[in-house]
C-alpha positions as a Markdown table, in Angstrom:
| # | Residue | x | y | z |
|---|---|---|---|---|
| 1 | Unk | 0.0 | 0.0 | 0.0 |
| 2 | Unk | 1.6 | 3.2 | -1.1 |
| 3 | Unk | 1.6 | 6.6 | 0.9 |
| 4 | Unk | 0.6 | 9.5 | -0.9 |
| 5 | Unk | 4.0 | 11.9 | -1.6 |
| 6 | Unk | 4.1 | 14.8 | 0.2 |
| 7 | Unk | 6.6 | 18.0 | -0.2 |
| 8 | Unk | 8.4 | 16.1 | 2.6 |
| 9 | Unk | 9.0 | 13.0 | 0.6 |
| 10 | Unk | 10.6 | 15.8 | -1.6 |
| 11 | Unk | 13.6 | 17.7 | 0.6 |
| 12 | Unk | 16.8 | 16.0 | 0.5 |
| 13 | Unk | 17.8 | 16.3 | 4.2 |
| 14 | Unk | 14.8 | 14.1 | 5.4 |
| 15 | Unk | 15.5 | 10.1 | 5.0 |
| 16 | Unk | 13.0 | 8.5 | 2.9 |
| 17 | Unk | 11.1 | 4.9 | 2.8 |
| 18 | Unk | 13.2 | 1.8 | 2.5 |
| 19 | Unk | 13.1 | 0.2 | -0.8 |
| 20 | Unk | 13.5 | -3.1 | -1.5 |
| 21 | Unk | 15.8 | -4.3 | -4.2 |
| 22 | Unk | 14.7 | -6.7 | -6.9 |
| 23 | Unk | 18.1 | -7.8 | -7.4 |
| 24 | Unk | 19.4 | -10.1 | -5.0 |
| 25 | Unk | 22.7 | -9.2 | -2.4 |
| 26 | Unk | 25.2 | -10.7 | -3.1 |
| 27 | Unk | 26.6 | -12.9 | -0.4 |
| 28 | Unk | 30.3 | -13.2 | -0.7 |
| 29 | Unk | 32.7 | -13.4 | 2.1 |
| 30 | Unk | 34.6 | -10.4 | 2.6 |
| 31 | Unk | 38.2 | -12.4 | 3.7 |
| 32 | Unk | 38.1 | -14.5 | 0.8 |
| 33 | Unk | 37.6 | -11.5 | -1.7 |
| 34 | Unk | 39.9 | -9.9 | 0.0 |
| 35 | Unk | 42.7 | -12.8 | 0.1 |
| 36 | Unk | 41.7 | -12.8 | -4.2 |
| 37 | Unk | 42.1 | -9.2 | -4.5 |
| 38 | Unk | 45.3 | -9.3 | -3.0 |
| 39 | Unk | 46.5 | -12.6 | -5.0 |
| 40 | Unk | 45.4 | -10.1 | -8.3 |
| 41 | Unk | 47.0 | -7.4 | -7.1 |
| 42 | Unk | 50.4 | -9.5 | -6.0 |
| 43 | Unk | 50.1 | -10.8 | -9.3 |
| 44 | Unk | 49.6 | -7.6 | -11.4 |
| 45 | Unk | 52.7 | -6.2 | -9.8 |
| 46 | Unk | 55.6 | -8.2 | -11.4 |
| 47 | Unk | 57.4 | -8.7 | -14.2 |
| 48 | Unk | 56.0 | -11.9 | -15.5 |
| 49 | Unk | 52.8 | -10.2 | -15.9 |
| 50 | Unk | 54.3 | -7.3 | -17.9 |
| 51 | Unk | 55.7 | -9.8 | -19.6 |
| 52 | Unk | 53.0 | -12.2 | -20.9 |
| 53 | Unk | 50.4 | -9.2 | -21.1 |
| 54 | Unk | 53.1 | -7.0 | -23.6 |
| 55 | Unk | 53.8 | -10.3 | -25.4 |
| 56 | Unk | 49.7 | -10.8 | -25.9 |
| 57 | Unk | 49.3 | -6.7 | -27.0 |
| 58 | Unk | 52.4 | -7.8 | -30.0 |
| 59 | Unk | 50.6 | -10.9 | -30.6 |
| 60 | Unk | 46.6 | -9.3 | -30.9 |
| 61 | Unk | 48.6 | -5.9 | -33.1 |
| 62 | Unk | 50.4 | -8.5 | -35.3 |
| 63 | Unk | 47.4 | -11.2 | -35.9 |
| 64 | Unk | 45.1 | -8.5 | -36.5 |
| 65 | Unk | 47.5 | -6.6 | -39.2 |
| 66 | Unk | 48.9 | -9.8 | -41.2 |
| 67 | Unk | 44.9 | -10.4 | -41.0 |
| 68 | Unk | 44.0 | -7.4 | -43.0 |
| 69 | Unk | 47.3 | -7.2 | -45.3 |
| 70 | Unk | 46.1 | -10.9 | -46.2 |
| 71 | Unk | 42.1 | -10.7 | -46.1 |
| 72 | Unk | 41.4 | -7.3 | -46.3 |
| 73 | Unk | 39.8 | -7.6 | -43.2 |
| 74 | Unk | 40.5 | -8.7 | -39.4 |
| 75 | Unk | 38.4 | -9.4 | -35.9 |
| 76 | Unk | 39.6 | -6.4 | -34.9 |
| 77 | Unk | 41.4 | -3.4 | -37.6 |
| 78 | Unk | 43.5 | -0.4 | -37.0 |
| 79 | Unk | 42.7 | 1.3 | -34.6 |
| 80 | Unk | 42.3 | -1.7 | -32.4 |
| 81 | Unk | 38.8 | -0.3 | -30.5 |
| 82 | Unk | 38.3 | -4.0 | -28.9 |
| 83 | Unk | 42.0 | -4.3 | -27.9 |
| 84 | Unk | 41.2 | -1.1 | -26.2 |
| 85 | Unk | 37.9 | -2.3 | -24.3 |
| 86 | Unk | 39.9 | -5.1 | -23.4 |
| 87 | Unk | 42.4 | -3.0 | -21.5 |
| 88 | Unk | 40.1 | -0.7 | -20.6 |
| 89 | Unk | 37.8 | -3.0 | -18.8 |
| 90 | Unk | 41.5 | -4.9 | -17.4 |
| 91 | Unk | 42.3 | -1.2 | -15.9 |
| 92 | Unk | 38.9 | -0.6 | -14.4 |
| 93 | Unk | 39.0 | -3.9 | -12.1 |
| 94 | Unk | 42.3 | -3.8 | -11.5 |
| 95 | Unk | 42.3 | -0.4 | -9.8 |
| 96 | Unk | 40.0 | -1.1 | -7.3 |
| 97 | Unk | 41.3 | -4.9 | -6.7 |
| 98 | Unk | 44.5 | -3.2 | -6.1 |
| 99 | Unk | 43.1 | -0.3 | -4.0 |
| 100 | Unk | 41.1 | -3.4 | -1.7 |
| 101 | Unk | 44.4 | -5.3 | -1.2 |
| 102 | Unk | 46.3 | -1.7 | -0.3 |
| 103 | Unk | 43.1 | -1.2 | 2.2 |
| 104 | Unk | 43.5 | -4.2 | 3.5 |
| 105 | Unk | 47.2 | -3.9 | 4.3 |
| 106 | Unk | 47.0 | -0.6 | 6.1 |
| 107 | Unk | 45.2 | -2.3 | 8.3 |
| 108 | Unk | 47.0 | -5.0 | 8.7 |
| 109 | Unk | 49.7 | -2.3 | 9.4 |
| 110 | Unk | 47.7 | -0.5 | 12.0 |
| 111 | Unk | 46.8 | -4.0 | 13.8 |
| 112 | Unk | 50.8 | -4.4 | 14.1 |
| 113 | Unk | 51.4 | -0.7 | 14.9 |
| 114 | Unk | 48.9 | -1.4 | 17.9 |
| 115 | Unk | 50.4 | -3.9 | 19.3 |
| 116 | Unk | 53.9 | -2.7 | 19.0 |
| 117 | Unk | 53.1 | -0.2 | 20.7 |
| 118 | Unk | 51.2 | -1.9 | 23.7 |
| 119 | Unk | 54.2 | -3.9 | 23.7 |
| 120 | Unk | 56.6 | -0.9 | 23.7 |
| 121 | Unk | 54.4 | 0.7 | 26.4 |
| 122 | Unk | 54.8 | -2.9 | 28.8 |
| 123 | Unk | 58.2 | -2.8 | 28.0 |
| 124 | Unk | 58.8 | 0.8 | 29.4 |
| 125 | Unk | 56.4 | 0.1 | 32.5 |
| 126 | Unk | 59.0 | -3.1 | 32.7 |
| 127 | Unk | 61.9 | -0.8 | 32.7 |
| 128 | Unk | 60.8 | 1.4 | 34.9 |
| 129 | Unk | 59.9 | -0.9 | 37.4 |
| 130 | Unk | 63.4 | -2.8 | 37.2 |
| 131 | Unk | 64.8 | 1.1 | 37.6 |
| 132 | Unk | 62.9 | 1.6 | 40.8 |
| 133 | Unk | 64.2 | -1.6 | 42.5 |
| 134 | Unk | 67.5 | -1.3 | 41.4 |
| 135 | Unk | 67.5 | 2.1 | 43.5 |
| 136 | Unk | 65.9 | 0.8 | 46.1 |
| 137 | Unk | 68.5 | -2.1 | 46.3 |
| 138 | Unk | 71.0 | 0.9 | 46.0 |
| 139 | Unk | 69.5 | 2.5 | 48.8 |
| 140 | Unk | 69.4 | -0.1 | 51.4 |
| 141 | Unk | 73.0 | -1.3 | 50.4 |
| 142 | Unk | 73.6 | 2.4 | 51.2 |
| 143 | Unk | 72.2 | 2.0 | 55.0 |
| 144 | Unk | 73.7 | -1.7 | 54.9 |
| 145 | Unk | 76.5 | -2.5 | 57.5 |
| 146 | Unk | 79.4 | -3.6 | 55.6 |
| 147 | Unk | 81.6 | -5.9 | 56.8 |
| 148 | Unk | 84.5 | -3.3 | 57.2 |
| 149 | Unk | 81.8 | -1.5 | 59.5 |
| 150 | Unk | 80.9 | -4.6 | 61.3 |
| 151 | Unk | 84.9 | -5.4 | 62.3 |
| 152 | Unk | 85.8 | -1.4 | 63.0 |
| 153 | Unk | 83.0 | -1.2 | 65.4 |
| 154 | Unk | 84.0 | -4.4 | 67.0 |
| 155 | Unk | 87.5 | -3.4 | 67.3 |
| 156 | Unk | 86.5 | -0.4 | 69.3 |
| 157 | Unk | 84.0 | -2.3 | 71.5 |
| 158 | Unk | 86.9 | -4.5 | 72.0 |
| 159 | Unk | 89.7 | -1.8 | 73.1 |
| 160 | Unk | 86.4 | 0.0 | 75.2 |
| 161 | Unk | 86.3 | -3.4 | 76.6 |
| 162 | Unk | 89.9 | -3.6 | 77.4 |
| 163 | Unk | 89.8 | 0.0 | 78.8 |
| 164 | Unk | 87.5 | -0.6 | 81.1 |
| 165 | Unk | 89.1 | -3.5 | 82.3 |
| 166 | Unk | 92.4 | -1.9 | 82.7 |
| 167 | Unk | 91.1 | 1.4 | 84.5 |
| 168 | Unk | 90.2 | 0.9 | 88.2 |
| 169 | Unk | 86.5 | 0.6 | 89.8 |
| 170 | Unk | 86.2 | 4.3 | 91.1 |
């Protein structure tokens, strides 16, 4: 049952009804598109690629001009407009394949970059808590008897000792 339009229906900052879609979602899993568009990307980016793809380009030119010297006529004549779709169409998947597996690894990147930095962060708090009982041990080593002390305050309780023995009970 349809609502009748109003100058509401109309303005572009007010959200209108949902419609549904006759065409169906698609239901692809975004990690295995993702792992694809990476592959095709990976891929697209060395020289075996460049190779086979220029070696196809000298292969369609050359096909399609011994084809026209011989017959008069080729699948595809100067100036090539289906070669050109073809690229054309090659160039307009492969951007955003390639801009999918970039996406992807910038986020790998900041998922790394987070946890190096939790890590450097533990290993500071690490640090400084290894500082802090270090000068702590420092400290009480500091107000430790040593054993020099220990003997030089023995010695004099030991001539004290002897003084008091030698002087006479008063």
């Amino acid at each position: 049952m349809a609502r009748p339009r109003t100058h509401v229906d109309e303005r572009l900052d007010t959200p209108g009804l949902r419609r549904r879609s006759l065409l169906p979602k698609p239901k692809a899993d975004p990690d295995r598109f993702g792992r694809f568009a990476e592959g095709f990307a990976r891929s697209m980016g060395t020289a075996n690629f460049i190779f086979w793809m220029t070696l196809f380009i000298i292969v369609w030119i050359g096909l399609n001009a011994i084809l026209v010297k011989t017959n008069g006529t080729a699948p595809d004549p100067w100036p090539f407009i289906f070669l050109t779709l073809l690229l054309s169409l090659q160039a307009s998947y492969a951007s955003p394949l390639i801009l999918l597996a970039a996406n992807r690894q910038e986020a790998r990147d900041r998922i790394a970059m987070d946890a190096d930095r939790k890590q450097a962060a533990q290993s500071r708090a690490d640090m400084d808590y290894l500082a802090r009982e270090i000068a702590s041990l420092r400290t009480r080593m500091g107000e430790m008897a040593t054993r020099d002390f220990i003997r030089s305050e023995l010695r004099d309780l030991l001539e004290e000792l002897d003084r008091r023995e030698v002087e006479p009970a008063s």
